[in-house]
C-alpha positions in Angstrom: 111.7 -10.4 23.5 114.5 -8.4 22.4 114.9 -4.6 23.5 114.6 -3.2 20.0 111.4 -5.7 19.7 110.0 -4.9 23.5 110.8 -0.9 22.9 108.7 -1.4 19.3 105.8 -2.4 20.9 105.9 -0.1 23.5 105.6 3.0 21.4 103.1 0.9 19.8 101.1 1.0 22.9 101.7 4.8 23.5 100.7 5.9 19.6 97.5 4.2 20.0 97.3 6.0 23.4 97.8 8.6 22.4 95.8 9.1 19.3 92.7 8.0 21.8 93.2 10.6 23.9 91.9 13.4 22.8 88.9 11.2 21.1 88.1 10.6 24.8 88.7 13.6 26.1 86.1 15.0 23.7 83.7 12.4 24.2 83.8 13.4 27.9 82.7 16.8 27.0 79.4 16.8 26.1 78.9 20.7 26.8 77.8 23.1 24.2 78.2 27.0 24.1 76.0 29.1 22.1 76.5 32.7 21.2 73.2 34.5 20.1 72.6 37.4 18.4 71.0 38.9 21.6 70.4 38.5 25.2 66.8 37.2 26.3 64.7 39.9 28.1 62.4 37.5 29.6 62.5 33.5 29.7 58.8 32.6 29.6 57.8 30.3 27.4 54.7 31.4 26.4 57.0 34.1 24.6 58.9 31.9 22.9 57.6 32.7 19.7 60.2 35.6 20.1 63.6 34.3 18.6 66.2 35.1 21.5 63.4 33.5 24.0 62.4 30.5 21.5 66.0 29.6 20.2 66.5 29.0 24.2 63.6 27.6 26.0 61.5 26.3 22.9 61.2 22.4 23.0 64.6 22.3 25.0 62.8 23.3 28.1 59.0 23.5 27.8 57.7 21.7 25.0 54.0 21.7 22.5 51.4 19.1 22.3 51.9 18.6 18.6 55.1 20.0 16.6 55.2 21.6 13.6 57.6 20.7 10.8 58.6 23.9 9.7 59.4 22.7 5.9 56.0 22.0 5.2 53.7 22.5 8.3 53.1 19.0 9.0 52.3 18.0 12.8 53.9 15.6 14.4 53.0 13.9 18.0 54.7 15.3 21.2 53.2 15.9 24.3 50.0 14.6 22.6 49.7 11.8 20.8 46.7 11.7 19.2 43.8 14.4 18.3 40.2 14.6 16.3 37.8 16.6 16.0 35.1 16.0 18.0 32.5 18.9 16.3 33.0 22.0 14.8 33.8 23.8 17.8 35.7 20.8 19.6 39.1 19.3 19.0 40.0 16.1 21.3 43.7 15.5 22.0 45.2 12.3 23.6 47.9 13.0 26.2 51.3 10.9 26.9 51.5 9.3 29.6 54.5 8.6 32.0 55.9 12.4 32.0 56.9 14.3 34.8 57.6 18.5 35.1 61.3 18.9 36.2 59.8 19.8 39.3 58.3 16.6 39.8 54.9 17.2 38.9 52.9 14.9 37.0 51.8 16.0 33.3 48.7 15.3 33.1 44.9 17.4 31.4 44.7 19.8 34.3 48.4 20.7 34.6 48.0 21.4 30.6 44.5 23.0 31.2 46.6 25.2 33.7 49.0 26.0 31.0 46.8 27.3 28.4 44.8 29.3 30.5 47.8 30.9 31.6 49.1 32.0 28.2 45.8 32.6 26.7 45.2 35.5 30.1 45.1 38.5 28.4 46.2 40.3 31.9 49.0 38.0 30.9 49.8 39.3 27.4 51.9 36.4 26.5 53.0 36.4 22.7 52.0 32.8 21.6 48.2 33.9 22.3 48.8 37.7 20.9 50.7 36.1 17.5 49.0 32.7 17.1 45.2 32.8 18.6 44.5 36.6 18.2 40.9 36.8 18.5 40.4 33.0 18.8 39.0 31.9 22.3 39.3 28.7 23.5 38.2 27.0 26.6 39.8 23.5 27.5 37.8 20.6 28.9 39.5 17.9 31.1 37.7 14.5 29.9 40.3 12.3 31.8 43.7 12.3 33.2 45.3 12.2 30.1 42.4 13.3 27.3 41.7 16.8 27.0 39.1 19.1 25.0 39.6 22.4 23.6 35.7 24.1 22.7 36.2 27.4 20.2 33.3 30.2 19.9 33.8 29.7 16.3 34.8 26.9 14.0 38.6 26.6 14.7 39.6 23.9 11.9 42.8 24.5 12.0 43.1 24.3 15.8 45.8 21.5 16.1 48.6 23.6 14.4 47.5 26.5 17.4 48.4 23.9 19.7 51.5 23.3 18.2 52.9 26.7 19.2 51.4 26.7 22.4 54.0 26.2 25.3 53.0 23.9 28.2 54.7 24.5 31.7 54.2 23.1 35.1 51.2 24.5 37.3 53.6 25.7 40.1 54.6 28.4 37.6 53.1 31.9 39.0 49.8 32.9 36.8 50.1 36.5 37.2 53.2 37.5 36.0 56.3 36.0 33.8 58.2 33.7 35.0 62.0 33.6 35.1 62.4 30.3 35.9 60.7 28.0 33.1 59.4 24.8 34.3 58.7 22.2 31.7 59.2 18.6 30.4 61.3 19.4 27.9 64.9 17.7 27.7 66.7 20.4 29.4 65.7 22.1 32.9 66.5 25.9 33.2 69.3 25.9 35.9 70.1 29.9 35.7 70.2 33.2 34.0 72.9 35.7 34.9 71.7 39.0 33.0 74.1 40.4 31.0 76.2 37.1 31.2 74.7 33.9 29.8 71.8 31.3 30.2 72.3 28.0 31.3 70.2 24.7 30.4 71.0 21.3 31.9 70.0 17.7 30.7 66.8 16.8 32.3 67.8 12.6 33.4 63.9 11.8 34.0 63.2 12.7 30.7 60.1 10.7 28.8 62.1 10.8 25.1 65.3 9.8 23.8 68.2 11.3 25.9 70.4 13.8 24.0 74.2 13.9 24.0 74.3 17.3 25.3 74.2 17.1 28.8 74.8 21.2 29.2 74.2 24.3 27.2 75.7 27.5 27.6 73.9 30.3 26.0 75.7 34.0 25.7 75.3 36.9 23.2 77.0 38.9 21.3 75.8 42.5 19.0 78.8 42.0 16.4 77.9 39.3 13.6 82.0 39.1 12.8 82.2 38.9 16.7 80.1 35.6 16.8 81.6 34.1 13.7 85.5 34.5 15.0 84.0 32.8 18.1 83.3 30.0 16.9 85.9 29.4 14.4 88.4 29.7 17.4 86.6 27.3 19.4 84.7 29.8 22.1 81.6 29.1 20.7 80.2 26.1 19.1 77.1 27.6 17.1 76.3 30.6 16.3 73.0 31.5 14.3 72.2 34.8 12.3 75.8 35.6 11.0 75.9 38.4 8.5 76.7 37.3 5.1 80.1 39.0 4.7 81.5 37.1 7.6 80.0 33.6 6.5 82.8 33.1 4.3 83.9 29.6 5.5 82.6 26.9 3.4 83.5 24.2 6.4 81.6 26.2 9.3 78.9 28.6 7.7 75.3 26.8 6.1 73.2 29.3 4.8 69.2 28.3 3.8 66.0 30.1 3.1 64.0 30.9 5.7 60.8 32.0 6.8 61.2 35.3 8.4 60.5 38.6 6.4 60.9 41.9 6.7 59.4 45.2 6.7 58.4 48.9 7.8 55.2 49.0 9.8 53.6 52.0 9.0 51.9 53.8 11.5 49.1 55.3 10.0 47.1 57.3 12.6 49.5 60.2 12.3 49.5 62.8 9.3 51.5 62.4 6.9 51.7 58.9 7.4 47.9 58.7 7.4 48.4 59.9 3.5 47.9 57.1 0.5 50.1 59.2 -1.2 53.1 59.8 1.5 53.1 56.0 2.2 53.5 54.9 -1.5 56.1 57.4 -2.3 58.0 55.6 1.1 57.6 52.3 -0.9 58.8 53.6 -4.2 61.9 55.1 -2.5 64.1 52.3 -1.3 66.0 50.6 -3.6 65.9 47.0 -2.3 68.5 45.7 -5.4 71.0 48.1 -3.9 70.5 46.8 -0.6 70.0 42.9 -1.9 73.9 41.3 -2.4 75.9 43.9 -0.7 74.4 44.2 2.9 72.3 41.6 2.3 72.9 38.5 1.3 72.0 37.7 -2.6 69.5 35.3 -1.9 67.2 37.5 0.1 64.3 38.0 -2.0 62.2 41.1 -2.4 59.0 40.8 -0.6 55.2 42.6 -1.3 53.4 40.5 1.9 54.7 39.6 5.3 54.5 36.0 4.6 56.8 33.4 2.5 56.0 31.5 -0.4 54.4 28.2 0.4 52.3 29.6 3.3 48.3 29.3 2.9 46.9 32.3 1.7 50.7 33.7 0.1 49.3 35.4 -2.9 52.0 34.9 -5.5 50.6 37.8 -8.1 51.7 40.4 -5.9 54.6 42.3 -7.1 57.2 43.9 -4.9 57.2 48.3 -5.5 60.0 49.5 -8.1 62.2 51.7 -7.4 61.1 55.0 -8.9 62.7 58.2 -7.0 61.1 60.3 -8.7 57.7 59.6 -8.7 58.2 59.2 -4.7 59.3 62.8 -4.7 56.0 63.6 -6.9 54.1 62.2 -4.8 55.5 63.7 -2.1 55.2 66.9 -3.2 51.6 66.6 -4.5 50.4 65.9 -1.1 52.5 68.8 0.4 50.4 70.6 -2.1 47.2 69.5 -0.7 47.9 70.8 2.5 49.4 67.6 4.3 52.5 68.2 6.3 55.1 66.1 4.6 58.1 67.9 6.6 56.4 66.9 9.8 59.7 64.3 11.1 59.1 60.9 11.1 61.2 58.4 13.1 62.5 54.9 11.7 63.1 52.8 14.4 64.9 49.5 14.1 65.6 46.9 17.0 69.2 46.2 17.5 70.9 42.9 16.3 66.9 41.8 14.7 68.8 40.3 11.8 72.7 40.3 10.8 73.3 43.9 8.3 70.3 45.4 10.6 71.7 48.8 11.1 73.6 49.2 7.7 70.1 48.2 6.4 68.3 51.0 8.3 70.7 53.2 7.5 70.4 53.0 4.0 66.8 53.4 3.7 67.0 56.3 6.1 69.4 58.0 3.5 67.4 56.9 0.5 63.6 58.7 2.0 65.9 61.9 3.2 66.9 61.5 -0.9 63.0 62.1 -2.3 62.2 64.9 0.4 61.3 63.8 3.5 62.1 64.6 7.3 63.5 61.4 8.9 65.8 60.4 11.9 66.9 57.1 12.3 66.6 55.8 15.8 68.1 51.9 16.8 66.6 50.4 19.9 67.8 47.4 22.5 64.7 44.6 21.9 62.7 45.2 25.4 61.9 49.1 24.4 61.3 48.4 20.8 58.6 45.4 21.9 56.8 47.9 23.7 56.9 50.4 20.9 55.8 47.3 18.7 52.9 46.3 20.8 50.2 47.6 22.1 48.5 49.7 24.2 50.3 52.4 22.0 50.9 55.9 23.4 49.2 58.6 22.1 51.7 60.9 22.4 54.1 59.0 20.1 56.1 60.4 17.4 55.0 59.5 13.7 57.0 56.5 13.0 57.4 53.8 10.8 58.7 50.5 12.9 61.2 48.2 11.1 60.4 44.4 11.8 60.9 41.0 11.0 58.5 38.1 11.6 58.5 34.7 11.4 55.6 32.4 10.0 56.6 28.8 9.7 53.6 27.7 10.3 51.7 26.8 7.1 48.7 29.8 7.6 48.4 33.1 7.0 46.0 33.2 10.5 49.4 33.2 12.2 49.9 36.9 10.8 47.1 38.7 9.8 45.5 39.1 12.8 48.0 40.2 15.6 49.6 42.5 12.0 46.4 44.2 10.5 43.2 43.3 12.7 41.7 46.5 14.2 42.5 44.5 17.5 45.5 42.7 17.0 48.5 43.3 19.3 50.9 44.9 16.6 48.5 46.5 14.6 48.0 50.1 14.0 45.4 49.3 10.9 41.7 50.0 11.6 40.3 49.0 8.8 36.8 47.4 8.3 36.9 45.6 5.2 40.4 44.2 5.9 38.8 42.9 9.7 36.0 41.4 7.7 38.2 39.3 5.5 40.5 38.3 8.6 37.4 37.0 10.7 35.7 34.9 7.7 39.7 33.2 6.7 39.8 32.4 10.5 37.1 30.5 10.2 36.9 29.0 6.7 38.2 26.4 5.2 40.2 26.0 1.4 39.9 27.0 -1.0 37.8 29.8 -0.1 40.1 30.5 3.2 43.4 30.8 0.7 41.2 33.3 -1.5 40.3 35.3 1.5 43.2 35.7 2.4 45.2 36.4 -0.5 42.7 39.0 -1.7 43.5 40.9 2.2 47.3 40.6 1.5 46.4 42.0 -1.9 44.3 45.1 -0.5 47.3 46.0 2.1 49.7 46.2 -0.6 48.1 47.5 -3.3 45.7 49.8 -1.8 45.8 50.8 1.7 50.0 50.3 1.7 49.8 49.6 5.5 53.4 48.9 5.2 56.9 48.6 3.4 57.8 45.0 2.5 61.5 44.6 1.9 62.7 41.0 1.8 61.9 37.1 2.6 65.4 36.3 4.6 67.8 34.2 3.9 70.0 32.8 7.0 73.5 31.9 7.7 74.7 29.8 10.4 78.1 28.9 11.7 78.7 25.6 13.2 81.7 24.0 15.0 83.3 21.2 13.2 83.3 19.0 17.1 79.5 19.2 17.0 77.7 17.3 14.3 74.2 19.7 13.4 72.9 20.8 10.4 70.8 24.3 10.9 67.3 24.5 8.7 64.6 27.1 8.8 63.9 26.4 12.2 66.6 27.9 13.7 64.7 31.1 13.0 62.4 30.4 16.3 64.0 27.6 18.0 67.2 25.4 18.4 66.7 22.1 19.5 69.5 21.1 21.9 68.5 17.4 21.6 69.0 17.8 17.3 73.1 18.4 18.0 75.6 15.6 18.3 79.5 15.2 18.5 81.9 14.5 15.7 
């Protein structure tokens, strides 16, 4: 071979080298980072129906008997694999077999009989049984190793898609208190938390499914939407959920969908004025939610009159969101200062810091626009651990007159998984003690359709039309920025979880 033939092929050789280089470089890494809009408080999952706890722990480290597809509420098979109903009070399920907790532990009935008894403890106060079973006891039943019954006081018929939100973890994890160090059978074990720094989640080998690609997960937070977004278009970050619409301006990173969280002002009604018809529809008519919509809030966010999305049982679609009438809010107003009720008595807004991307411009606004038709506010913007126990109760009576902005996420195909723990006389988050609207919450629970949607659209229609226990404001819409070197494509259900094992590498 000549030299100019021999040196030829030789940079031949390198080129291709070369160009595989980095291809294997990358395919070497297999590590993620995620930046979130917030850090975790706690790690239990049988809080993971929070957002900064579920986008971390939720079927990445402890996983649910069934799963629910969030498009359309569907259940699919996962820790279970089969389930019937036995009687009206009984629901069977079929177990997997073959699974190990990452500490070893065999999943089996009792370790999931463990579980639920642990979440459902109301010494416990867990979330999942506060949000999704609110006055709803159940008693499990080990038939067999692997086949285990759940018995309800009442008819329970839609039991299985409860057990789809229910968390299980392994019985070495303490009973009494919350746990910061998740044990589960998910894909990913929980290998640390430094507070204040990040969360980090490793590839469980000895898991039953399909491995993932991602062999480690990174999680840290930052407050700043624009913050998060510049992150990961300069490679720091690879995803970053819940990016404000005015930095999701990159057409190659940023997917934006409609999702299934809304917003609104929980009223707190056990204080004059607030306990006033009057002073809480005057609050309604006094934001302007077009102003708001397209300029700190994306376009697509649509105006809301109930705390649940379109295509969720018991959504009543004839309800119309409040107008935006100034004036007869002042009227209002100053009709009931006539009667005697003390309309300048201050009320505070309080929001939760970095709930939703254009969360404090939001507040902001609305605090201007009820100072605008007469009344005494101050705006006050909490970190997420006080505002939970402002949100939740045992409430104390020495509070100040509020209203509580919030935003709550029901993917799960029923109204059940709101009314309760938002407007029962004994749910968790409710500051509503109101007879007729208990009475129509306890016969839904229990009911079947069509009578169960009726019931339940005719209580969504009573709290917005006539008791106004609250301010709806908006059925979200999110935006998501993803690295072009990881191949996932974010849906609706990045508004409660992120599933680790749903990303892949381009």
């Amino acid at each position: 071979m000549s030299y100019h033939a021999e040196m030829r092929s030789w940079l031949s050789v390198l080129a291709v080298t070369v160009a595989i280089m980095p291809a294997v470089a990358d395919a070497q890494d297999r590590t993620v980072t995620l930046v979130l809009p917030e850090e975790p408080d706690i790690v239990d999952p049988c809080h993971s129906t929070r957002s900064n706890i579920g986008r971390v722990v939720k079927q990445n480290v402890a996983e649910t008997l069934l799963e629910i597809d969030p498009a359309d509420g569907s259940l699919e098979p996962r820790l279970a694999t089969a389930w019937e109903q036995v009687d009206e009070l009984t629901w069977r399920f079929e177990l997997r077999d073959g699974i190990v907790f990452h500490d070893g532990t065999p999943f089996d009935a009792e370790a999931v009989a463990t579980s639920v008894n642990r979440t459902l403890d109301p010494q416990l106060d867990c979330e999942i049984r506060t949000k999704f079973f609110g006055n709803t006891a159940v008693t499990p039943r080990v038939v067999d190793s692997h086949t285990i019954e759940f018995k309800t006081e009442q008819p329970s018929p839609i039991l299985p898609t409860m057990m789809g939100t229910m968390t299980i973890t392994a019985p070495s994890t303490i009973a009494t208190e919350l746990t910061r160090e998740p044990i589960g059978t998910g894909p990913y074990v929980f290998t640390s938390w430094a507070p204040g720094q990040n969360v980090v989640l490793t590839r469980f080998e000895d898991y039953w499914g399909e491995e993932p690609e991602v062999e480690q997960a990174t999680y840290i937070w930052r407050s700043e939407s624009s913050v998060r977004a510049a992150m990961v278009e300069t490679g720091e970050a690879d995803i970053a959920p819940s990016i404000a619409v005015q930095d999701a301006g990159n057409p190659d990173l940023d997917f934006s969908y409609f999702d299934s969280e809304t917003t609104n002002f929980r009223i707190d009604l056990a204080f004059p004025p607030l306990d006033d018809v009057r002073v809480r529809r005057a609050i309604n008519l006094a934001i302007d939610r077009e102003a708001i919509r397209g300029s700190i809030l994306p376009e697509g966010v649509v105006p809301a009159a109930q705390f649940v999305v379109p295509g969720i049982n018991g959504h009543n679609a004839d309800l119309e969101p409040f107008p935006y009438d100034p004036e007869e809010a002042t009227r209002l107003i100053e009709e009931a200062r006539a009667d005697g009720v003390p309309v300048d008595q201050e009320i505070l807004i309080i929001g939760r810091r970095g709930i939703h991307a254009g969360v404090t411009e939001t507040l902001e606004v609305v605090h201007a626009m009820l100072q605008g038709v007469g009344l005494n506010v101050r705006l006050q913007v909490v970190e997420v651990a006080e505002w939970i126990d402002l949100y939740t109760k045992p409430f104390n009576e020495d509070r100040q007159v509020n209203i509580l902005h919030a935003m709550h996420d029901n993917n799960n195909g029923d109204a059940v998984f709101t009314a309760f723990n938002k407007y029962h006389s004994e749910g968790a988050q409710s500051t509503l003690a109101d007879p007729a609207i208990d009475d129509l919450i306890e016969r839904a629970t229990v009911a079947v359709d069509p009578e169960r949607r009726q019931l339940w659209e005719e209580m969504f229609r009573m709290l917005h039309e006539d008791i106004l226990a609250d301010v709806s404001l908006f059925h979200m819409v999110g935006f998501t920025r993803v690295s072009p070197r990881v191949n996932f494509v974010p849906t609706i259900a990045v508004n409660s979880e992120l599933q680790l094992a749903n990303i892949g590498f381009n």
